[in-house]
C-alpha positions as CSV (number, residue, x, y, z in Angstrom):
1,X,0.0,0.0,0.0
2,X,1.5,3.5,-1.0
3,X,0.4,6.2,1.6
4,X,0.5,10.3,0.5
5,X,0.2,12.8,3.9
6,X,0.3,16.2,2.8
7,X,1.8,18.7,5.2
8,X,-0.6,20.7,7.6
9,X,-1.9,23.3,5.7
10,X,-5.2,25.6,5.2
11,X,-6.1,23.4,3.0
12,X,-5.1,19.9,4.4
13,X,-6.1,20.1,7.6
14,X,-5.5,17.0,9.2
15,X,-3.3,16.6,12.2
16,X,-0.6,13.8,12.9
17,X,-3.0,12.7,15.5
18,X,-5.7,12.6,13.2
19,X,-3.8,10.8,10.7
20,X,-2.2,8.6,13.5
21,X,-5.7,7.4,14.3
22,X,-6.9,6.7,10.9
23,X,-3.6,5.2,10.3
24,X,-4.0,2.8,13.0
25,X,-7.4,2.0,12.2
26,X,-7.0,1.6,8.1
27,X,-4.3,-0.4,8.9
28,X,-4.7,-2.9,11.9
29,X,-7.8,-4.4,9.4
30,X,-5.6,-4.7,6.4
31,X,-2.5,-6.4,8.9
32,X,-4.6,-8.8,9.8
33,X,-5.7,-10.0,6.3
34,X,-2.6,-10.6,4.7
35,X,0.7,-12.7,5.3
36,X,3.3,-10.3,3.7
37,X,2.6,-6.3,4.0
38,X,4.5,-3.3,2.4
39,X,3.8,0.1,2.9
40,X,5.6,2.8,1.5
41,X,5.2,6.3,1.2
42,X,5.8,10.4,1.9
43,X,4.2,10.2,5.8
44,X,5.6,14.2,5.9
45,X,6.4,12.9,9.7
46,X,9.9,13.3,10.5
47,X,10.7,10.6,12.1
48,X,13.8,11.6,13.0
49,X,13.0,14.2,15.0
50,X,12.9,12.1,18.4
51,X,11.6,14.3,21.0
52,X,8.3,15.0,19.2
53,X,5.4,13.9,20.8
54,X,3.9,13.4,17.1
55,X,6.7,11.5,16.3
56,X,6.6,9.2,19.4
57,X,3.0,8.6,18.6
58,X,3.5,7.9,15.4
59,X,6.6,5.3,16.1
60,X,4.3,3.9,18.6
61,X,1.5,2.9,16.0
62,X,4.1,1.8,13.7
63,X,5.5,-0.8,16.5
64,X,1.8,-1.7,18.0
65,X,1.4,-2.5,13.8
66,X,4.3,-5.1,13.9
67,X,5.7,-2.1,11.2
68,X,10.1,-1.3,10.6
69,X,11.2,1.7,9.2
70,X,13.8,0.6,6.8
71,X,14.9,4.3,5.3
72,X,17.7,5.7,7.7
73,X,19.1,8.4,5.9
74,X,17.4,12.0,4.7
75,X,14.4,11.9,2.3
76,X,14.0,15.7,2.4
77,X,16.1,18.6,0.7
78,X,15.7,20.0,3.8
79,X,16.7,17.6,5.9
80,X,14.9,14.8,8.1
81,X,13.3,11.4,7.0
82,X,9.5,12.1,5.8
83,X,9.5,8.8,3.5
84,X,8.6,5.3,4.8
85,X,8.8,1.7,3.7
């Protein structure tokens, strides 16, 4: 499954806890249906950035999912890992 978050914006305005929740919930239904599972994607969660509550939550869903992160370098021009697989 490929997964697009936009960045927070007037326009996209849905939080990391929102998406956390849907993420959780889309997810823990499609998990349980299939042997073998990739998801990949632009989360726009840096996930590098450790001391983020957001980020915490987010790792946690992604470990109460069974989920690794398997990028460990920058995905970002800017900096920071925003992509997932």
């Amino acid at each position: 499954m490929v997964v697009y978050r936009p960045p927070y914006s007037q326009g996209h305005q849905l939080t990391i806890p929102q998406f956390i929740d849907e993420f959780l919930e889309t997810f823990t239904h499609e998990i349980s249906s299939l042997e073998i599972f990739i998801v990949s994607g632009d989360f726009n969660i840096e996930v590098d950035v450790a001391d983020d509550p957001d980020v915490q939550a987010f790792v946690e869903s992604m470990y109460v999912l069974r989920l690794d992160q398997h990028v460990n370098c920058e995905t970002h021009v800017k900096g920071h890992i925003l992509d997932h697989i």
